[in-house]
PDB file as gemmi writes it, atoms N, CA and C in Angstrom:
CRYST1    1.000    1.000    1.000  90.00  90.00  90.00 P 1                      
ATOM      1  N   UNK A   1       6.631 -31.943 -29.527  1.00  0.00           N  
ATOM      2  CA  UNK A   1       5.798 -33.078 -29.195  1.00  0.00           C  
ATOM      3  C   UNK A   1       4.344 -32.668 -29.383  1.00  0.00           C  
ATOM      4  N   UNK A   2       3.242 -33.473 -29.937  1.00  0.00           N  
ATOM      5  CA  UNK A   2       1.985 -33.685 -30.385  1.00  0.00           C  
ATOM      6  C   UNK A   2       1.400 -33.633 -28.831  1.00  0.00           C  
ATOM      7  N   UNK A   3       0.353 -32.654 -28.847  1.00  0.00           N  
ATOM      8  CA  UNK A   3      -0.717 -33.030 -27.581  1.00  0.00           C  
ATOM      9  C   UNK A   3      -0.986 -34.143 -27.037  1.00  0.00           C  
ATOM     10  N   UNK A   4      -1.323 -34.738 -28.321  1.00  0.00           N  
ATOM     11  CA  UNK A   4      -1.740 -36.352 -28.251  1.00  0.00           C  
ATOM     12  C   UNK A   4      -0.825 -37.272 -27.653  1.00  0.00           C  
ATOM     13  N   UNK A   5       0.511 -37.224 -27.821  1.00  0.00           N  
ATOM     14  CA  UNK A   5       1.692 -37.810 -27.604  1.00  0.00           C  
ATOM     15  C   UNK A   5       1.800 -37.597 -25.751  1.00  0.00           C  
ATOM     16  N   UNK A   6       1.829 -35.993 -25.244  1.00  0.00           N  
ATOM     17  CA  UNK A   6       2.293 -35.399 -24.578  1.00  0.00           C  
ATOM     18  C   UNK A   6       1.192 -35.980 -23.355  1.00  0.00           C  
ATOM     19  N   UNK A   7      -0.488 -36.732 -23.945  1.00  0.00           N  
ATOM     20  CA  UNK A   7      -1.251 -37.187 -22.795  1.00  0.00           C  
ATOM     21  C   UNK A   7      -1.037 -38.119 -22.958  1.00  0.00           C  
ATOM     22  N   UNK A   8      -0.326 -39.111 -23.758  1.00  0.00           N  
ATOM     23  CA  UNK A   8      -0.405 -40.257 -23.905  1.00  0.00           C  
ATOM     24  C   UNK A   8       0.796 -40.300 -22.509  1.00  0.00           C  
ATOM     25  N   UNK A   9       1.829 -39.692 -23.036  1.00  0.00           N  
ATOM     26  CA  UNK A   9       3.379 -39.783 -21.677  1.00  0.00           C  
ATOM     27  C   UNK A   9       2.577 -39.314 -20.492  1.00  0.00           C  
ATOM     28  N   UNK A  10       1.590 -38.501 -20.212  1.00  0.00           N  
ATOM     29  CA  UNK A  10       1.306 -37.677 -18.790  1.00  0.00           C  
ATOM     30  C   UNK A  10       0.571 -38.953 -18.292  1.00  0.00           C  
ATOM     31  N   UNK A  11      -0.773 -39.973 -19.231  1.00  0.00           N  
ATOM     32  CA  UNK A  11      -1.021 -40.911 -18.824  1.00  0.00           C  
ATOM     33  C   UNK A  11      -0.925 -42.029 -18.072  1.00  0.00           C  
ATOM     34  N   UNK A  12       0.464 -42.337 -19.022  1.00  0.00           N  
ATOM     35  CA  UNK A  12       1.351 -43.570 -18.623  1.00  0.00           C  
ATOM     36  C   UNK A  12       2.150 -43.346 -17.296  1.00  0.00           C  
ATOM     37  N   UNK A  13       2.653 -42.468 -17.177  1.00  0.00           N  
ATOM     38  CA  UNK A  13       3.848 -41.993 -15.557  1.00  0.00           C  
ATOM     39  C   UNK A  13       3.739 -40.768 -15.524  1.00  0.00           C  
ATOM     40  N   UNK A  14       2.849 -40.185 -14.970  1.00  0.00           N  
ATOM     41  CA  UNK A  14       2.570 -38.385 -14.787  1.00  0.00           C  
ATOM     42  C   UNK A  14       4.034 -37.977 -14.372  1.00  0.00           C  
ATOM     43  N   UNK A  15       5.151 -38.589 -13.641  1.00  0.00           N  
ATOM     44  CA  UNK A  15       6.441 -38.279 -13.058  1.00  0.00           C  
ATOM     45  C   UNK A  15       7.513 -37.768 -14.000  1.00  0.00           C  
ATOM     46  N   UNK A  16       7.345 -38.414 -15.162  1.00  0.00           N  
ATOM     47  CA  UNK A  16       8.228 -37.843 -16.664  1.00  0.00           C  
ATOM     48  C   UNK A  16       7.789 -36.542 -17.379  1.00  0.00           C  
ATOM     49  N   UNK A  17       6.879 -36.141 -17.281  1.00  0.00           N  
ATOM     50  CA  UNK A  17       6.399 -35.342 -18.417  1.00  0.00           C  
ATOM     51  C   UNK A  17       7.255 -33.893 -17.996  1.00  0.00           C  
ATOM     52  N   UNK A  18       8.033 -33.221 -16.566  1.00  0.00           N  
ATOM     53  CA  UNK A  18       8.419 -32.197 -16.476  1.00  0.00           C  
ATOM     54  C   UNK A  18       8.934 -31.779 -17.186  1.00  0.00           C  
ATOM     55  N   UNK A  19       9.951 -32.844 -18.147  1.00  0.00           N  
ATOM     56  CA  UNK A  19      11.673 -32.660 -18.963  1.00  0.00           C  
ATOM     57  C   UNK A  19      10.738 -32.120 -20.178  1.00  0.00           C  
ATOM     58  N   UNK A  20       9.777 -32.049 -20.187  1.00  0.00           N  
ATOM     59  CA  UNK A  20       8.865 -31.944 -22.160  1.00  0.00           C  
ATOM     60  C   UNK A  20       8.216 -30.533 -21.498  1.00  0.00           C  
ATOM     61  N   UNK A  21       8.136 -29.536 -21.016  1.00  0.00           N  
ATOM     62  CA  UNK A  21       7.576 -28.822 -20.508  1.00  0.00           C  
ATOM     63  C   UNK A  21       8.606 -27.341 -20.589  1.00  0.00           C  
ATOM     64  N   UNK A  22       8.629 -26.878 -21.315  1.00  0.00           N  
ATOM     65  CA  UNK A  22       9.182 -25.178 -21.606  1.00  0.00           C  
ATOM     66  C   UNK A  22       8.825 -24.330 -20.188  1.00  0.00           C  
ATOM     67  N   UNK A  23       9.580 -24.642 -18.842  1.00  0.00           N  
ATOM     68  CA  UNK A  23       8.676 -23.544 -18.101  1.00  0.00           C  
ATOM     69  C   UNK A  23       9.387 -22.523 -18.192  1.00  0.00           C  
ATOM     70  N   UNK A  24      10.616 -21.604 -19.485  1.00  0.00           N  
ATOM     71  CA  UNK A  24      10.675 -20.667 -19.171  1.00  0.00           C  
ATOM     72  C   UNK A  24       9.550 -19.348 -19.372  1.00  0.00           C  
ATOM     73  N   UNK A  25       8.761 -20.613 -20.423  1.00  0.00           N  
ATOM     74  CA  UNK A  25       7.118 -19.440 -21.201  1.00  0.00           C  
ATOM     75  C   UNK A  25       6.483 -19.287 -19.751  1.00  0.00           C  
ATOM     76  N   UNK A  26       6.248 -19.764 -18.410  1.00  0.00           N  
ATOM     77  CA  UNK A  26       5.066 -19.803 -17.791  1.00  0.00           C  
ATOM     78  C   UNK A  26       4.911 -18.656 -17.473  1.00  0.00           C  
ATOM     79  N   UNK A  27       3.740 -18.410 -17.438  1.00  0.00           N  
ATOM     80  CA  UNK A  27       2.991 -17.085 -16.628  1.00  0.00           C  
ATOM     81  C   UNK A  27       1.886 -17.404 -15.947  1.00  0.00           C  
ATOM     82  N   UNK A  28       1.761 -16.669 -14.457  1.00  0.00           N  
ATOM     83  CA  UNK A  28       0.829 -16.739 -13.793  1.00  0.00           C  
ATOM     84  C   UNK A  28      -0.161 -15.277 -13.913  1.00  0.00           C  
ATOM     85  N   UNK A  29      -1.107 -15.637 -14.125  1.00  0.00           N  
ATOM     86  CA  UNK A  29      -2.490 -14.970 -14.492  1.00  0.00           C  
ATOM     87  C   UNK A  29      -2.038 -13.973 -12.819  1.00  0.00           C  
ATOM     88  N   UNK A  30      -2.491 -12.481 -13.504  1.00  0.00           N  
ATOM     89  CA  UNK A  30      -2.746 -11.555 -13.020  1.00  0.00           C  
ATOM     90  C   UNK A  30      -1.785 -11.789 -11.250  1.00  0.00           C  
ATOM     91  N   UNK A  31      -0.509 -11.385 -11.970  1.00  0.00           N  
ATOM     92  CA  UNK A  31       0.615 -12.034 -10.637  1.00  0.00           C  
ATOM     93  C   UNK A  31       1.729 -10.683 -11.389  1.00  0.00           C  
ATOM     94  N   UNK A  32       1.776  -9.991 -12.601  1.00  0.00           N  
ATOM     95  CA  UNK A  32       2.643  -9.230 -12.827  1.00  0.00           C  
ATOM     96  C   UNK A  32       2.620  -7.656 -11.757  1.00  0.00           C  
ATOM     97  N   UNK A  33       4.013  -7.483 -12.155  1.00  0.00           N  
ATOM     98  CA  UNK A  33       3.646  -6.584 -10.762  1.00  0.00           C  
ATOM     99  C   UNK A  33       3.580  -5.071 -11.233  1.00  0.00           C  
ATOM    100  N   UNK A  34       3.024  -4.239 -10.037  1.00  0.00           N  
ATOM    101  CA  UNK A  34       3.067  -2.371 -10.961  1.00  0.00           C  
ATOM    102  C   UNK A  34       3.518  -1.787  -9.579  1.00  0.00           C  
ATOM    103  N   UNK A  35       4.189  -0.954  -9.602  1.00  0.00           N  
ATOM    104  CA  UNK A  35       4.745  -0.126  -8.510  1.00  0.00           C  
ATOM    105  C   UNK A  35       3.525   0.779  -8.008  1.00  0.00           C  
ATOM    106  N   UNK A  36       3.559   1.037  -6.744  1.00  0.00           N  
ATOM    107  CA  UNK A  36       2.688   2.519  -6.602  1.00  0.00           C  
ATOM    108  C   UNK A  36       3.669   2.932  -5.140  1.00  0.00           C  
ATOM    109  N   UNK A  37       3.532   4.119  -5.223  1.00  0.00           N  
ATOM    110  CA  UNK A  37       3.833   4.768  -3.957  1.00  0.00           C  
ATOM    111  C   UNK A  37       2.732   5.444  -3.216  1.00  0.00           C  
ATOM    112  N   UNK A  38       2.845   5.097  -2.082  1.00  0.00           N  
ATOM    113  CA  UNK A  38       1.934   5.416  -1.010  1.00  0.00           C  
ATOM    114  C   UNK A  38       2.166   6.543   0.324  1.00  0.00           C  
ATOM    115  N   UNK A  39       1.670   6.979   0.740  1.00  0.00           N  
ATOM    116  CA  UNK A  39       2.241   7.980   2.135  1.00  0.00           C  
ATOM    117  C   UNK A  39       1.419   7.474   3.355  1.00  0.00           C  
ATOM    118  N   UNK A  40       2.390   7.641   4.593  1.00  0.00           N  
ATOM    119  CA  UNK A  40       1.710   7.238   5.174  1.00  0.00           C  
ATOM    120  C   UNK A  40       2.396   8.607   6.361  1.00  0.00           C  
ATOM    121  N   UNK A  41       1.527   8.639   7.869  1.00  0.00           N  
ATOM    122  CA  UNK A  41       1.777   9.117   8.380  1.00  0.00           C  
ATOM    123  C   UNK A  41       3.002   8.212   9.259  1.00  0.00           C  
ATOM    124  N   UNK A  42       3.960   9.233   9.995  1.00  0.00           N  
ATOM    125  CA  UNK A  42       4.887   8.698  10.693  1.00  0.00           C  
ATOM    126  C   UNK A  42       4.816   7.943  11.771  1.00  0.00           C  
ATOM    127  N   UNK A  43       4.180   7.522  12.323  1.00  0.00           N  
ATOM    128  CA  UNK A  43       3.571   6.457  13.147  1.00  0.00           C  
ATOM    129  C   UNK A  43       3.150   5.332  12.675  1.00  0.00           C  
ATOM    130  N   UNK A  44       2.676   5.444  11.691  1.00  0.00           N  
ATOM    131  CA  UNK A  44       2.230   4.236  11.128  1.00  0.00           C  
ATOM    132  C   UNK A  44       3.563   3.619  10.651  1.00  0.00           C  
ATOM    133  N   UNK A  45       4.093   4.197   9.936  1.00  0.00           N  
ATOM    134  CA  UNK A  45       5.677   3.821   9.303  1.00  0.00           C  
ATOM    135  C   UNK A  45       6.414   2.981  10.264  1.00  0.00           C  
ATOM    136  N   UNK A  46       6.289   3.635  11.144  1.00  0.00           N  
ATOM    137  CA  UNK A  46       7.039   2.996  12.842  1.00  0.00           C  
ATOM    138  C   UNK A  46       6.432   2.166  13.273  1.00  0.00           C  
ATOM    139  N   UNK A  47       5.190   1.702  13.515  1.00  0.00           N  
ATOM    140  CA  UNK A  47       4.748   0.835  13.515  1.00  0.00           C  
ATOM    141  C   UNK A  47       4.705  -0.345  12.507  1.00  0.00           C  
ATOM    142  N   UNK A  48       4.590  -0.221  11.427  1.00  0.00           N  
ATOM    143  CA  UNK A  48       5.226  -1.100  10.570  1.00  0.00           C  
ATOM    144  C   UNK A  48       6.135  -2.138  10.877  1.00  0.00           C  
ATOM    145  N   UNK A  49       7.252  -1.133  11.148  1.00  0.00           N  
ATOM    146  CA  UNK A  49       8.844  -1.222  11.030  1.00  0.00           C  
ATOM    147  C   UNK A  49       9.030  -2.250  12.245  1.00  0.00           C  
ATOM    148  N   UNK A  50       8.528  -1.856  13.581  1.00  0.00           N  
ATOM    149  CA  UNK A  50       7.841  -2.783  14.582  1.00  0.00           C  
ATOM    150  C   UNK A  50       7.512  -3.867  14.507  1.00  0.00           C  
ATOM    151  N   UNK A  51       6.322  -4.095  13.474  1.00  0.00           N  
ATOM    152  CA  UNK A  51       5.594  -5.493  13.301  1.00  0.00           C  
ATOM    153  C   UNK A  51       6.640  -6.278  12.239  1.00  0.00           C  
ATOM    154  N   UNK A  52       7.160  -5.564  11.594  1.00  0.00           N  
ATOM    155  CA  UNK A  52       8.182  -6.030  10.457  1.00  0.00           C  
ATOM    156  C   UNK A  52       9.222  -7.014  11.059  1.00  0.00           C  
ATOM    157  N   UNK A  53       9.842  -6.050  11.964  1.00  0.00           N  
ATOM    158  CA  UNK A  53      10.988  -6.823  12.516  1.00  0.00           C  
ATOM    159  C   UNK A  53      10.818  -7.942  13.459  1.00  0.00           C  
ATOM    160  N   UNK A  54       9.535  -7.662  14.438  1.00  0.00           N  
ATOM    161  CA  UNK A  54       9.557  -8.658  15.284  1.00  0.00           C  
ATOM    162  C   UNK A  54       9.075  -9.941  14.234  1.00  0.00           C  
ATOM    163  N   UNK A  55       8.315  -9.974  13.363  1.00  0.00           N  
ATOM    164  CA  UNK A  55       8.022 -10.788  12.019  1.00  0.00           C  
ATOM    165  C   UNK A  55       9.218 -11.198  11.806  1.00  0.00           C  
ATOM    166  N   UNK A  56      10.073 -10.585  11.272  1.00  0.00           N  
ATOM    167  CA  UNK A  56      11.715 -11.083  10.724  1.00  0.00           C  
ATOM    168  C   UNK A  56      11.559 -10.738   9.298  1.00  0.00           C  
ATOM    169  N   UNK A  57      10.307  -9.873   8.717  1.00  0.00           N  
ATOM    170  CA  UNK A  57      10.169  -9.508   7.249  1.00  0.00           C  
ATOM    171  C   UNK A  57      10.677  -7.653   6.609  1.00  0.00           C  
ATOM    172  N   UNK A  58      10.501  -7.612   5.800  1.00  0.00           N  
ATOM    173  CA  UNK A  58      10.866  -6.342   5.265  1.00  0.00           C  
ATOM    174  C   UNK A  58       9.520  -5.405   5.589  1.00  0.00           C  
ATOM    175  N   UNK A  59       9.198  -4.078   6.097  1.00  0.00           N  
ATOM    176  CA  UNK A  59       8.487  -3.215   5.505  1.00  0.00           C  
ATOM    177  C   UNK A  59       7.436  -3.715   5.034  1.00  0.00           C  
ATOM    178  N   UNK A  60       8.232  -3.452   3.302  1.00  0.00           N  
ATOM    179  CA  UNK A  60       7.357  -4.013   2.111  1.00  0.00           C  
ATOM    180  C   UNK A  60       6.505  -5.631   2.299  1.00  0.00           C  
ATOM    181  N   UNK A  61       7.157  -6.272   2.600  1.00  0.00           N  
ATOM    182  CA  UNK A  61       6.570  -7.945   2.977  1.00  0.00           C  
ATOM    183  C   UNK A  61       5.006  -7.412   4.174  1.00  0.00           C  
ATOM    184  N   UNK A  62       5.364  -6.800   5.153  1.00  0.00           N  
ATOM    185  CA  UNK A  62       4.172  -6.997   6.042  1.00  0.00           C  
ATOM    186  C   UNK A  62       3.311  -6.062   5.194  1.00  0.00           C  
ATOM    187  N   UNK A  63       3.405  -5.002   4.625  1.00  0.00           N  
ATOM    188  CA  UNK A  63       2.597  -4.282   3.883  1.00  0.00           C  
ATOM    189  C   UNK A  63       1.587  -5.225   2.872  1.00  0.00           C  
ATOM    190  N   UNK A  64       2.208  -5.585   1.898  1.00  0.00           N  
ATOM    191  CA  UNK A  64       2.064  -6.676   1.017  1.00  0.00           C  
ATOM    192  C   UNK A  64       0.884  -8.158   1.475  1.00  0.00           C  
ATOM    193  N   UNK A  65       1.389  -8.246   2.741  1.00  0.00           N  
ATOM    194  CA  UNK A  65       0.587  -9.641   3.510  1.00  0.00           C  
ATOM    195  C   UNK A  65      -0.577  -9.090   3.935  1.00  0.00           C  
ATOM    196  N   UNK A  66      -0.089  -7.594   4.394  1.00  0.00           N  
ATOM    197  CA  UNK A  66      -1.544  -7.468   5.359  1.00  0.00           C  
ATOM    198  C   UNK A  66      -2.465  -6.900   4.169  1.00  0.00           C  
ATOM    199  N   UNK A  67      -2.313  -7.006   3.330  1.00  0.00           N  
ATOM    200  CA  UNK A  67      -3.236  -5.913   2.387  1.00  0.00           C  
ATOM    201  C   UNK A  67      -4.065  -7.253   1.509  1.00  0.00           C  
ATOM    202  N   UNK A  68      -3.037  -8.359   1.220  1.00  0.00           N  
ATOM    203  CA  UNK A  68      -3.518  -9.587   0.528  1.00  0.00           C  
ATOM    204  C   UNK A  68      -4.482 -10.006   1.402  1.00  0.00           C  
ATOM    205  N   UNK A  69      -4.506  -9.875   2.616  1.00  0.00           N  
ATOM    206  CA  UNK A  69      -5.122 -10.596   4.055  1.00  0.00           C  
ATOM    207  C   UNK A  69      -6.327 -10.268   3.891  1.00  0.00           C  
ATOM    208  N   UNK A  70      -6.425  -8.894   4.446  1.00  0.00           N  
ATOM    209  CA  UNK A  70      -7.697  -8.116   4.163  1.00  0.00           C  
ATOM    210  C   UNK A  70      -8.443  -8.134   2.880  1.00  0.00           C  
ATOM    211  N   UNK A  71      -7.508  -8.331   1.805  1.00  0.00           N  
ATOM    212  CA  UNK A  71      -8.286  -8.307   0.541  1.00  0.00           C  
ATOM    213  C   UNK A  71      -9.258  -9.608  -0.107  1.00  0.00           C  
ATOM    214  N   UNK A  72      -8.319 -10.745   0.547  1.00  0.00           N  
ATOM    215  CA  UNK A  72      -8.888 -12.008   0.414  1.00  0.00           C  
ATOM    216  C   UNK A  72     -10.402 -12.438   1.755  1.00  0.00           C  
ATOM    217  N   UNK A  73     -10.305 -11.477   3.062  1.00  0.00           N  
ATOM    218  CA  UNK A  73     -11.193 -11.582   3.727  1.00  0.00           C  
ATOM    219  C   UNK A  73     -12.787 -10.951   3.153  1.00  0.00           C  
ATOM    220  N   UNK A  74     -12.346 -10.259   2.670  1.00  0.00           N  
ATOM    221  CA  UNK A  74     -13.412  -8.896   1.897  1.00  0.00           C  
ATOM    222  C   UNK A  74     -14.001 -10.140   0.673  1.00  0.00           C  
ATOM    223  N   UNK A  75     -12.867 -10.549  -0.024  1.00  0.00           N  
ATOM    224  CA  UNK A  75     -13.491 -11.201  -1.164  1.00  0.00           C  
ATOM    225  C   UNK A  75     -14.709 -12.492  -0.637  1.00  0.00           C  
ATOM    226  N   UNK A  76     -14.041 -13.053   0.709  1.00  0.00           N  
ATOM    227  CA  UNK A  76     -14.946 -14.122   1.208  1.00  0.00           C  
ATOM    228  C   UNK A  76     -15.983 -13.901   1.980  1.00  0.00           C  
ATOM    229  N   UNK A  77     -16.116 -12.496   1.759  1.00  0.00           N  
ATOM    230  CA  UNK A  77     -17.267 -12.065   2.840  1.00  0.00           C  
ATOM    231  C   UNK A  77     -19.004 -11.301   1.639  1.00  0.00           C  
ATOM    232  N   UNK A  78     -17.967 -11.164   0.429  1.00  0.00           N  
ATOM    233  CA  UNK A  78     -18.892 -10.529  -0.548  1.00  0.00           C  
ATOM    234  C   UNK A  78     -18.943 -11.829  -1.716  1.00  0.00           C  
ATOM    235  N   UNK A  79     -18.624 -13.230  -1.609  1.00  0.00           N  
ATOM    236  CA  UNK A  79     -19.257 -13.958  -2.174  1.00  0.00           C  
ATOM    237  C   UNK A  79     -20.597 -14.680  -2.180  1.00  0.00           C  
ATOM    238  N   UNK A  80     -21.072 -14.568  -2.754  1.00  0.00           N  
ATOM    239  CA  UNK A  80     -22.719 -14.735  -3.054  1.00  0.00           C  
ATOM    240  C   UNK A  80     -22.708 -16.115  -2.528  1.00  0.00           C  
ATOM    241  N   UNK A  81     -23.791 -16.732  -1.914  1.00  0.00           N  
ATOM    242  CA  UNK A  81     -24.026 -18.014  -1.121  1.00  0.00           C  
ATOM    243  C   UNK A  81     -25.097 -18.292  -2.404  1.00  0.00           C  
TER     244      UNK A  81                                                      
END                                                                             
């Protein structure tokens, strides 16, 4: 289908256009993932494991949240006004 075609259908009933849409190509910008391994001391681990469970998440999940958390606070604190 033609671009042209493809705004003409998104135009008319934005509700149709999913079935014309290849999402097995999609990719989300800077979302691929890379392993790293980390050490931590044994307390901290346990503590984790602590916040993890009473959470109902894995380890890895509260690791993951709290690091996005902090990282997204940092970003809103060093944006230029």
């Amino acid at each position: 289908m033609k671009s042209k075609d493809f705004d003409e259908k998104f135009d008319k009933n934005k509700a149709d256009i999913i079935d014309d849409l290849d999402l097995s190509t999609l990719r989300r910008p800077n979302q691929q993932q890379r392993r790293v391994n980390v050490d931590f001391p044994v307390w901290v681990i346990d503590s984790l494991d602590k916040e993890a469970n009473r959470v109902g998440v894995t380890r890895q999940s509260i690791i993951k949240l709290w690091l996005v958390e902090r990282l997204e606070k940092l970003a809103l604190t060093r944006r230029p006004t």
